[in-house]
TORVEX-61063 format. One record per atom (N, C-alpha, C, O): residue in one letter; x, y, z. Coordinates in steps of 0.001 Angstrom, whole numbers, padded with zeros to 6 digits, always signed. Example, Ala and Ser with C-alpha at 12.3 -4.5 7.8 and 13.67 -1.06 7.14 Angstrom:
BEGIN
A+013190-005690+007800 A+012300-004500+007800 A+013200-003300+007800 A+014236-003319+008465 S+012850-002250+007080 S+013670-001060+007140 S+012900+000030+007870 S+013409+001138+008039 
! end
This chain:
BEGIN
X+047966-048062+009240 X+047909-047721+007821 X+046460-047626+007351 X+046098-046626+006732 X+045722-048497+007585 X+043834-048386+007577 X+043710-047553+008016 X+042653-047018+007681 X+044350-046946+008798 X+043047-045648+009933 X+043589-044670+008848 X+042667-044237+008158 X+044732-044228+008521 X+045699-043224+007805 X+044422-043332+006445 X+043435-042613+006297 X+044938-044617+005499 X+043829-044696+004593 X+042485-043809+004721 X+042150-042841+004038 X+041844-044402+005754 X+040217-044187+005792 X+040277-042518+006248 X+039314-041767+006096 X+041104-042250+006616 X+040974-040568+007204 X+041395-039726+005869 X+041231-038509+005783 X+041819-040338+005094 X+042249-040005+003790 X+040890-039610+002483 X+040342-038645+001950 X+040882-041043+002484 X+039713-040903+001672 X+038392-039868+002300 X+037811-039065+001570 X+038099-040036+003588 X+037244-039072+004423 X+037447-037580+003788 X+036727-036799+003166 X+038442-037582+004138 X+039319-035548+003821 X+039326-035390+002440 X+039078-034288+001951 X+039628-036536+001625 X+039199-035882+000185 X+037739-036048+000097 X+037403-034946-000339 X+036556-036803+000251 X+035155-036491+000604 X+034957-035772+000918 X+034592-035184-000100 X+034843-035066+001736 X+034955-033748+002349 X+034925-032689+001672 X+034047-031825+001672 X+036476-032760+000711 X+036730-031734-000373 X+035634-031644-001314 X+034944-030674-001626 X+035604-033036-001766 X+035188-032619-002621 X+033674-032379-002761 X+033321-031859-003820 X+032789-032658-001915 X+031598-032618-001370 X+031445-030618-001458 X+030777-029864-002165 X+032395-030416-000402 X+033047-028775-000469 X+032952-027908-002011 X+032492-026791-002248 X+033603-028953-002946 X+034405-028283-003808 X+032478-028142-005178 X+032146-027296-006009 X+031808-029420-004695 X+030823-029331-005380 X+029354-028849-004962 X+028379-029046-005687 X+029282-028144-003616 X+028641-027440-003625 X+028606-026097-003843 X+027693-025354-004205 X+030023-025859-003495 X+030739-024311-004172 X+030395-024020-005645 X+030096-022919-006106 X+030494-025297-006366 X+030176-024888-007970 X+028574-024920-008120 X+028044-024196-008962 X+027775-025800-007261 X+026045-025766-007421 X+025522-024387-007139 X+024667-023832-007829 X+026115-023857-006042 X+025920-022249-005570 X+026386-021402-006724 X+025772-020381-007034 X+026961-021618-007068 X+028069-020448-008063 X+027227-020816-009225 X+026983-019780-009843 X+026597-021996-009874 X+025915-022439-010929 X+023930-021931-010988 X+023226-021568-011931 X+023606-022161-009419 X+022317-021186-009090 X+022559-019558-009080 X+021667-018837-009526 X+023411-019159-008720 X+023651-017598-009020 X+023654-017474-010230 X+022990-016491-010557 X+024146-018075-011178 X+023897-017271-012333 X+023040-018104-013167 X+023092-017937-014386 X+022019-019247-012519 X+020937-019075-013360 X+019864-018316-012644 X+018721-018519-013051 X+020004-017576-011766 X+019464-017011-010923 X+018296-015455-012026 X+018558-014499-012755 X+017131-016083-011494 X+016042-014869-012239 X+015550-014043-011214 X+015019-014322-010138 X+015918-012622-011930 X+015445-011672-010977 X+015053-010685-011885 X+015024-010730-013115 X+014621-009376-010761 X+013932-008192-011703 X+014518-007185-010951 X+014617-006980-009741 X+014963-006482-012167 X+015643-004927-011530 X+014774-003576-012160 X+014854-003105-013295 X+014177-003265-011360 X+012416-001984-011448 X+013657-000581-011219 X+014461-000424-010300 X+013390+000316-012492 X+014050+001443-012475 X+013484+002875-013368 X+013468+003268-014534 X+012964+003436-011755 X+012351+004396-012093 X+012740+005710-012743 X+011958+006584-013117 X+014122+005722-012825 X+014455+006672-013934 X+014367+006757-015280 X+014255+007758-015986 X+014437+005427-015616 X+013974+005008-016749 X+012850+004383-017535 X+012687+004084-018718 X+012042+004287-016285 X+010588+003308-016250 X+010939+002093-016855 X+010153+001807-017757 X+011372+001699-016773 X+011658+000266-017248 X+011680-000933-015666 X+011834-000603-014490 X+011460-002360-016262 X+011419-003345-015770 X+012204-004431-016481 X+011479-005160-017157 X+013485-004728-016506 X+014159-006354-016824 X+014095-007104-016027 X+013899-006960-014820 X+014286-008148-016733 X+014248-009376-016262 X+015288-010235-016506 X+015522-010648-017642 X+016205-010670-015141 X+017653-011012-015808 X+017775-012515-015398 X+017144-012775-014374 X+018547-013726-016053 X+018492-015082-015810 X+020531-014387-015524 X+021449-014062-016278 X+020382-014454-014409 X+022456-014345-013665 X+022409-012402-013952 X+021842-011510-013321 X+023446-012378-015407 X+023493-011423-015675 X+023330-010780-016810 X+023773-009772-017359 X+022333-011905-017087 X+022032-011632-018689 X+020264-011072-018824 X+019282-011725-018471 X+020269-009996-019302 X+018911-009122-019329 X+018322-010296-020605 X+019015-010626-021567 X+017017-010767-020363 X+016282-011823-021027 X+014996-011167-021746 X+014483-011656-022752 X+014353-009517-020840 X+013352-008986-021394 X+013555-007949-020455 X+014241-007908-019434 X+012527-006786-021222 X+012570-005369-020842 X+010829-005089-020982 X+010130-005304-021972 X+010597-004787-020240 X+009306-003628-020040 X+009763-002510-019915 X+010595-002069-019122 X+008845-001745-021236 X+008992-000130-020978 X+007769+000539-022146 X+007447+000292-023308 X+007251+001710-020854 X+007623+001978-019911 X+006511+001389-018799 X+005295+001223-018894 X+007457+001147-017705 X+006107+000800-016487 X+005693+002028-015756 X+006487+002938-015991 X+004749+002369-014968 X+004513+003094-013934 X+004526+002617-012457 X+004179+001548-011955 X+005093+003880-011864 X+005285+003339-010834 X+004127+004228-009892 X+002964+004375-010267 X+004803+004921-008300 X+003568+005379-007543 X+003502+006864-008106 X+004464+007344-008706 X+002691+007351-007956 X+002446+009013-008518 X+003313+010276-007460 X+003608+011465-007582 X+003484+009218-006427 X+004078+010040-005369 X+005639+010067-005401 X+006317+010863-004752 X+006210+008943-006373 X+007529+009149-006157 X+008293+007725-005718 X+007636+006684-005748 X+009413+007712-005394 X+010076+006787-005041 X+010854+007088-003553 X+010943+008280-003256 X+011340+006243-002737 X+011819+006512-001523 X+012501+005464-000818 X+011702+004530-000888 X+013521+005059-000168 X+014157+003987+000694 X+012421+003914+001607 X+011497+003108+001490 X+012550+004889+002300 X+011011+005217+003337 X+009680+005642+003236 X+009453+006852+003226 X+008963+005004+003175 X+007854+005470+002589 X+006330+005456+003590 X+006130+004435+004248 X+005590+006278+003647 X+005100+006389+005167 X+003691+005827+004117 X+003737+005914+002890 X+002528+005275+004852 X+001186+004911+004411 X+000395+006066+004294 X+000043+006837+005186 X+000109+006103+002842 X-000725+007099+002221 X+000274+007787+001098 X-000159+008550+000235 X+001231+007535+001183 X+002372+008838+000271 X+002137+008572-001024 X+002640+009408-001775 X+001391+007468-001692 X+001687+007180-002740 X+002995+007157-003482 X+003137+007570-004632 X+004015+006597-002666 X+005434+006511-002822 X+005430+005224-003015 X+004647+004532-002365 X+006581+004469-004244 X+007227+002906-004392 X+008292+003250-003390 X+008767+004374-003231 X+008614+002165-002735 X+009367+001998-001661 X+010432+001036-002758 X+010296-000011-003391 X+011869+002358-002506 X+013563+001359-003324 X+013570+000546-002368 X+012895+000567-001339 X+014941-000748-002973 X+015476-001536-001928 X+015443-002903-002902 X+015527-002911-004130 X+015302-004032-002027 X+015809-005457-002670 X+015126-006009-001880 X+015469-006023-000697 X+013811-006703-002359 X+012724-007391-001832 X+012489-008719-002468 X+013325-009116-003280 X+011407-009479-002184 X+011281-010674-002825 X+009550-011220-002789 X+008699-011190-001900 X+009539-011724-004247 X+007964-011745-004238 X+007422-013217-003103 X+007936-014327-002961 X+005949-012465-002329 X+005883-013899-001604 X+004700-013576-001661 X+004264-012822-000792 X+004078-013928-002421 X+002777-013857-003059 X+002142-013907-004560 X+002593-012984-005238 X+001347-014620-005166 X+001046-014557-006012 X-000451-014411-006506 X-000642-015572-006868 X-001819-013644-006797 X-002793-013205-006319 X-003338-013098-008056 X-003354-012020-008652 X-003759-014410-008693 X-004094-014366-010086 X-005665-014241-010123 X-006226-014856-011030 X-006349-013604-009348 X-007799-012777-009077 X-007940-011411-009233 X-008980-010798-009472 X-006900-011007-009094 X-007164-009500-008829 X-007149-008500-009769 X-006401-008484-010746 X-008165-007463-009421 X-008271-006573-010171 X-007989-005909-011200 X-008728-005512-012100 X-006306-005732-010969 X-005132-005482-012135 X-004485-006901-012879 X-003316-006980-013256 X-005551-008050-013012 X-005400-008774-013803 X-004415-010211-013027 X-004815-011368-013156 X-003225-009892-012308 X-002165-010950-011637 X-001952-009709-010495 X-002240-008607-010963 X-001654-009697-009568 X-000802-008925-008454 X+000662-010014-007993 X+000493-011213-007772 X+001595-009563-007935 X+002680-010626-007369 X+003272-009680-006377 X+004201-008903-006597 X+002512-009867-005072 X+002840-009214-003834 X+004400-009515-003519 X+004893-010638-003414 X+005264-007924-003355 X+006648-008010-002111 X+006699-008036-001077 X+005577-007628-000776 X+007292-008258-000023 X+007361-008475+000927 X+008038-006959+001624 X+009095-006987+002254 X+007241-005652+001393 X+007494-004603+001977 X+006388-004601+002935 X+005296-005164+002858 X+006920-003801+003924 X+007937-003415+004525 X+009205-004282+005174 X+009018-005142+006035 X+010226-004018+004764 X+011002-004961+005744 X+011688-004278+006196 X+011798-003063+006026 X+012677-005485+007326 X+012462-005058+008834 X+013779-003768+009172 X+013987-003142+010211 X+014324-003729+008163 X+015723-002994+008093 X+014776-001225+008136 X+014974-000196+008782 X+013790-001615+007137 X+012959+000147+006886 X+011656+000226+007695 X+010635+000883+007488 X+012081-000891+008973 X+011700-000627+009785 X+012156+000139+011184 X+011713+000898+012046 X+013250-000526+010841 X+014700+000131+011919 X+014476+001465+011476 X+013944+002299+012209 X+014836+001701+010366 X+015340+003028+009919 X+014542+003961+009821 X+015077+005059+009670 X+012862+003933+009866 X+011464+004273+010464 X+011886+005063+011594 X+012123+006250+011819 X+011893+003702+012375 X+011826+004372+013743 X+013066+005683+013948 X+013003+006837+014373 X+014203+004799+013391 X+015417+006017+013900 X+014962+007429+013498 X+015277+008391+014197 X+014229+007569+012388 X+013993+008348+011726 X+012668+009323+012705 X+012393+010481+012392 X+012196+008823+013512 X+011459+009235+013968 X+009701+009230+013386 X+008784+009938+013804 X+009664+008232+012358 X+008288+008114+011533 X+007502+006950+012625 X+006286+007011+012813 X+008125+006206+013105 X+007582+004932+014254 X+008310+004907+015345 X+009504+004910+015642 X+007281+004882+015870 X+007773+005034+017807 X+008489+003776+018147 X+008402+002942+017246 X+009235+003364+019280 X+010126+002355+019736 X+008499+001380+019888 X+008525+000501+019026 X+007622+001339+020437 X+006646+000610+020118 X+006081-000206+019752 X+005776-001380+019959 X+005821+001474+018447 X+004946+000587+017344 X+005862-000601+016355 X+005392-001621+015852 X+007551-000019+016251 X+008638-000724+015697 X+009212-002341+016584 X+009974-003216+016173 X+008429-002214+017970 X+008546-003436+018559 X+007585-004696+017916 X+007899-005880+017797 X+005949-003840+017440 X+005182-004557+017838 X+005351-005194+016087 X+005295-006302+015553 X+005543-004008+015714 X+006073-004669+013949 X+007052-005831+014102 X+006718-006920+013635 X+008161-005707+014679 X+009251-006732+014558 X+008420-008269+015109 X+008248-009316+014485 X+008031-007900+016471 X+007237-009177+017081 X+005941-009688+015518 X+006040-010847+015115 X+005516-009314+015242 X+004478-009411+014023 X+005400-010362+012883 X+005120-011558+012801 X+006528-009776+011994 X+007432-009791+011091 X+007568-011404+011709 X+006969-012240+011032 X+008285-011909+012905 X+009067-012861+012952 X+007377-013838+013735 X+007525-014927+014290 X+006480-013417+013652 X+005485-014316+014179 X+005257-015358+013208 X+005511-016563+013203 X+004583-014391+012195 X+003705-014490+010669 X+004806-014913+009501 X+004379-015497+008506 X+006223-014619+009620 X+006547-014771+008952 X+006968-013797+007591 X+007823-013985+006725 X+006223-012944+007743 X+005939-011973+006809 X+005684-010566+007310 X+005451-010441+008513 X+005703-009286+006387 X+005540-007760+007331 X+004290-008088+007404 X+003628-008974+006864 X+004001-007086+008296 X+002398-006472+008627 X+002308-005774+007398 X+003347-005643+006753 X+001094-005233+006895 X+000699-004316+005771 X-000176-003478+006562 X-000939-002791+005882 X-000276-003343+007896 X-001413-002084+008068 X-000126-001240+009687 X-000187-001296+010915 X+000745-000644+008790 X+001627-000074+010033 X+001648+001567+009283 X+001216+001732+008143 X+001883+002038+009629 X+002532+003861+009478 X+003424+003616+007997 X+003543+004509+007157 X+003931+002440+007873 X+004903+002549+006382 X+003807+001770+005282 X+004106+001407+004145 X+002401+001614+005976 X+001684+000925+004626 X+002069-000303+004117 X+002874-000884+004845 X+001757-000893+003099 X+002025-002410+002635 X+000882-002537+000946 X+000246-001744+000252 X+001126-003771+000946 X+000206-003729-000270 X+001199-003768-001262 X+000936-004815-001853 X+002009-003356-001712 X+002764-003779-002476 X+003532-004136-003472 X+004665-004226-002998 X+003555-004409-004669 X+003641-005448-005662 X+004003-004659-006876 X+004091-003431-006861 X+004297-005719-008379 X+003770-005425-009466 X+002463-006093-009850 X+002074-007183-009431 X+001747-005175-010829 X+000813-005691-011372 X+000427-005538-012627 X+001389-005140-013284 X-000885-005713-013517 X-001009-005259-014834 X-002135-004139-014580 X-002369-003287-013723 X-002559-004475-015464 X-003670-002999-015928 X-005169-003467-015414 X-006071-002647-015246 X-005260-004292-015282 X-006774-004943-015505 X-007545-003947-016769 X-007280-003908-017971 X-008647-003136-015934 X-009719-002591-016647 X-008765-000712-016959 X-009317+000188-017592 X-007558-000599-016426 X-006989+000857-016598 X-007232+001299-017699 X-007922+000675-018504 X-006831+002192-017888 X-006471+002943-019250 X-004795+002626-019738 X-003830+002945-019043 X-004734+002175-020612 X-003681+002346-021402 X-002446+002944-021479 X-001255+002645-021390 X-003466+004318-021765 X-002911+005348-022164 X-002360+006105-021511 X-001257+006599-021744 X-003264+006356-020328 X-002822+006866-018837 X-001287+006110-018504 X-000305+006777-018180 X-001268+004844-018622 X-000333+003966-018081 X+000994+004388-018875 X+002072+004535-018299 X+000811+004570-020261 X+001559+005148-021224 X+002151+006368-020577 X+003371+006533-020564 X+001445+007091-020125 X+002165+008482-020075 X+002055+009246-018320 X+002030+010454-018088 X+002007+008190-017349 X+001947+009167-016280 X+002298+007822-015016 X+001871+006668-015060 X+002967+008283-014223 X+003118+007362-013156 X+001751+007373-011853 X+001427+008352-011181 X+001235+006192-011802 X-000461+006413-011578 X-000748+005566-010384 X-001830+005619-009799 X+000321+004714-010000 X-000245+003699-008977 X+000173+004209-007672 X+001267+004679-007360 X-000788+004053-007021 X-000898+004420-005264 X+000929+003386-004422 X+001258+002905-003338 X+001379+003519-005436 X+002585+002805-004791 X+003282+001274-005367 X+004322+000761-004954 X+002642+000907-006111 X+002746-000506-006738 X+004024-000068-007775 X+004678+000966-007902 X+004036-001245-008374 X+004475-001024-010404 X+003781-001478-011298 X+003123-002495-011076 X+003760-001137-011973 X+002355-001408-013183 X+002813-001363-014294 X+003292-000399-014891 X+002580-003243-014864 X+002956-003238-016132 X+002015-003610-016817 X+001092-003872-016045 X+001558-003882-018432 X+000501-004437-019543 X+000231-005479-018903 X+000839-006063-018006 X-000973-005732-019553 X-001780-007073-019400 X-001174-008354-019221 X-001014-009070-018233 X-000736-008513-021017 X+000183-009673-021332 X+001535-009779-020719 X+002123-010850-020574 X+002246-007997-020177 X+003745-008340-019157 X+003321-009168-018185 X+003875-010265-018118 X+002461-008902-017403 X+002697-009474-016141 X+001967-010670-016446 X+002344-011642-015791 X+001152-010852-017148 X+000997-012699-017344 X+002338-013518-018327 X+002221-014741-018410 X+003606-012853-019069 X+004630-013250-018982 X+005639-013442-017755 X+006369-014330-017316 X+005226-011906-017390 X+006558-012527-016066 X+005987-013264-015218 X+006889-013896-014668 X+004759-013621-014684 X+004158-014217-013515 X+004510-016040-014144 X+004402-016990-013368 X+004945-016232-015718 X+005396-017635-016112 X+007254-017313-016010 X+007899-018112-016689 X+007706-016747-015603 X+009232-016368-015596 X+009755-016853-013929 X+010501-017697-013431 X+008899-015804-013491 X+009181-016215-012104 X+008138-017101-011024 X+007175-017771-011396 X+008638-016901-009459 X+008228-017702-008527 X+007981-017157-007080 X+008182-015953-006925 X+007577-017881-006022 X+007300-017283-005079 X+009116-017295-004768 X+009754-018156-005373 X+009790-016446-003943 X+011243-015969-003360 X+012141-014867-004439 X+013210-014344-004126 X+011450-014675-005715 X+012422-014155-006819 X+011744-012790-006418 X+010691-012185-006214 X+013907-012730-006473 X+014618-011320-005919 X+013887-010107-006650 X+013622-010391-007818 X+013527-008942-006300 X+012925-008385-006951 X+014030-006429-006248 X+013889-005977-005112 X+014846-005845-007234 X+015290-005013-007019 X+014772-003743-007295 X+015171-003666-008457 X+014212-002741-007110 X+013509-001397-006993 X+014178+000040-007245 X+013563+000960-006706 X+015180+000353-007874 X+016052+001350-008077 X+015242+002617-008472 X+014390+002540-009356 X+015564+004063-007667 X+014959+005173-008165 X+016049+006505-007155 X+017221+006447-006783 X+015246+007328-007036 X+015259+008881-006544 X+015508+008558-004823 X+014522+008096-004248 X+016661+008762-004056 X+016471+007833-002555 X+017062+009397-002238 X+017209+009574-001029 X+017361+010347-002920 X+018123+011645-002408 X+017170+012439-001628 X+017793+013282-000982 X+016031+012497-001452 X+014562+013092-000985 X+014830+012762+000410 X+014725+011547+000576 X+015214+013550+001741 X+015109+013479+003013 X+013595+013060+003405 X+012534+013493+002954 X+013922+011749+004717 X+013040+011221+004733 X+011941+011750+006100 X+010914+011333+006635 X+012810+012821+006234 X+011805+014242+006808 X+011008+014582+006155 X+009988+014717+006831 X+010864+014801+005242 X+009850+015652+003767 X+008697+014636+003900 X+007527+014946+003677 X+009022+013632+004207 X+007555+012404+004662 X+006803+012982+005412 X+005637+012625+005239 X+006937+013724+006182 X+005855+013919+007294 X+005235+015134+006381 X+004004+015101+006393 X+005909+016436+005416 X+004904+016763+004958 X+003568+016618+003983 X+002687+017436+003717 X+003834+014845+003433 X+003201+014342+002491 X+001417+014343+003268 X+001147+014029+004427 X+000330+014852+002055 X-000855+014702+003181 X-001169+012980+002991 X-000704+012190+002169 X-001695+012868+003590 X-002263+011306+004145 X-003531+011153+003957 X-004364+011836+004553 X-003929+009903+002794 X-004871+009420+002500 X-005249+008020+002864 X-004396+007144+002724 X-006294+007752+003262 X-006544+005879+003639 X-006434+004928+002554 X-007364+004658+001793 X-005047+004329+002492 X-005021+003733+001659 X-005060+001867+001927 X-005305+000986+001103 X-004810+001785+002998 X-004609+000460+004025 X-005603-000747+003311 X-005435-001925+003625 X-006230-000504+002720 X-007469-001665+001571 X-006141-002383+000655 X-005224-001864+000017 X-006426-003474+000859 X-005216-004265+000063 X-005420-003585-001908 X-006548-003234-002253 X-004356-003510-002840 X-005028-003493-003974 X-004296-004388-004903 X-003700-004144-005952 X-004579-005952-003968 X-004235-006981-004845 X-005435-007191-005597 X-005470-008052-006476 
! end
C-alpha cells in the first residue's frame, strides 16, 4: 500500500510539474517581444505576444531590394526570421543591433541554388557551428542589423530606401527599441521573396564586406 501511495503521489508530481511548465511556456510566448520589419509598408512593430506595442514608419530598408537570398554586394535586406545577437552602442548610425544573417538554412539554399559551391557551403557550416555564429565575409555578405541615422540625412531616410542592406530607423527609434529588447529577440523581416534567385547573379558587385556597425 506505501509503494502504491508513493508511486502515486510521484505520477501526480510529475503531472503536475508537466502541467506547470506547459503554462510557463504558453505564459513566455505571449509575453514574448519581437519585431516584425515590413517592407511593403516600411514599417517596423514591435509586438509583446500579439499585441503591436509600437510602430515605426517609415523605416528604410536596402536600396537594392528585399530577398530570401541575398548575394554580398546586392544591397539587398535579406527576408526570413532571425534573432538579434549583438548589440554595438558605438557605432556610427548611433546603436547597430546586429542579426544573425546569414543563416544556415540560406545557406543550404545558396548552395542548391548554385550561388556557393559544396565547399565554400562546407566551410560556412564548419565556421557557423565553430563560432557559434555566421561568418559575415562569405558570397551572401553579413553585417546586418537595424540601426538609426547617426549623422544621415533625415530626409533622405524619409523618402528613399538607402541602406546597403540593413534597416534604418530615427535616432530616438532605435535608442527606444534597443530599451525594449535583448540579445535572442526574434526579429521577423517580411518583403518582395517573388524575385528568382537567379536574377542575383545579374546584380553588379560592390565591396561591401567592411562591417557597418
Amino acid at each position: 500500500m506505501r509503494r502504491w501511495a508513493r508511486a502515486l503521489v510521484m505520477t501526480l508530481s510529475v503531472l503536475s510539474l508537466a502541467v506547470w511548465s506547459g503554462s510557463c511556456a504558453l505564459a513566455n510566448a505571449d509575453d514574448e517581444v519581437w519585431i516584425l520589419i515590413d517592407d511593403n509598408d516600411s514599417t517596423l512593430d514591435i509586438y509583446r505576444g500579439d499585441t503591436r506595442i509600437e510602430r515605426y514608419e517609415p523605416v528604410a530598408l536596402g536600396r537594392g531590394g528585399t530577398a530570401r537570398v541575398r548575394e554580398q554586394g546586392s544591397r539587398m535586406t535579406p527576408t526570413g526570421e532571425f534573432h538579434i545577437n549583438r548589440i554595438n552602442r558605438d557605432s556610427k548610425f548611433n546603436i547597430f543591433l546586429g542579426l544573425d544573417y546569414p543563416k544556415l538554412d540560406t545557406a543550404r539554399e545558396a548552395m542548391q541554388a548554385g550561388l556557393m559551391s559544396p565547399t565554400e557551403y562546407a566551410d560556412f557550416q564548419d565556421a557557423y557551428y565553430r563560432d557559434g555564429a555566421p561568418p559575415q565575409d562569405t558570397v551572401l555578405g553579413g553585417y546586418i542589423g537595424i540601426h538609426g541615422l547617426g549623422a544621415s540625412d533625415p530626409d533622405i531616410h524619409r523618402r528613399f530606401n538607402w541602406t546597403e542592406g540593413c534597416v534604418a530607423v530615427t535616432n530616438p527609434q532605435i535608442e527606444e527599441l534597443t530599451r525594449l529588447v535583448s540579445i535572442g529577440t526574434r526579429v521577423v523581416i517580411r518583403g518582395d521573396d517573388d524575385a528568382p534567385i537567379a536574377a542575383l547573379h545579374d546584380k553588379p558587385q560592390v565591396d561591401s564586406r567592411t562591417s557597418t556597425d
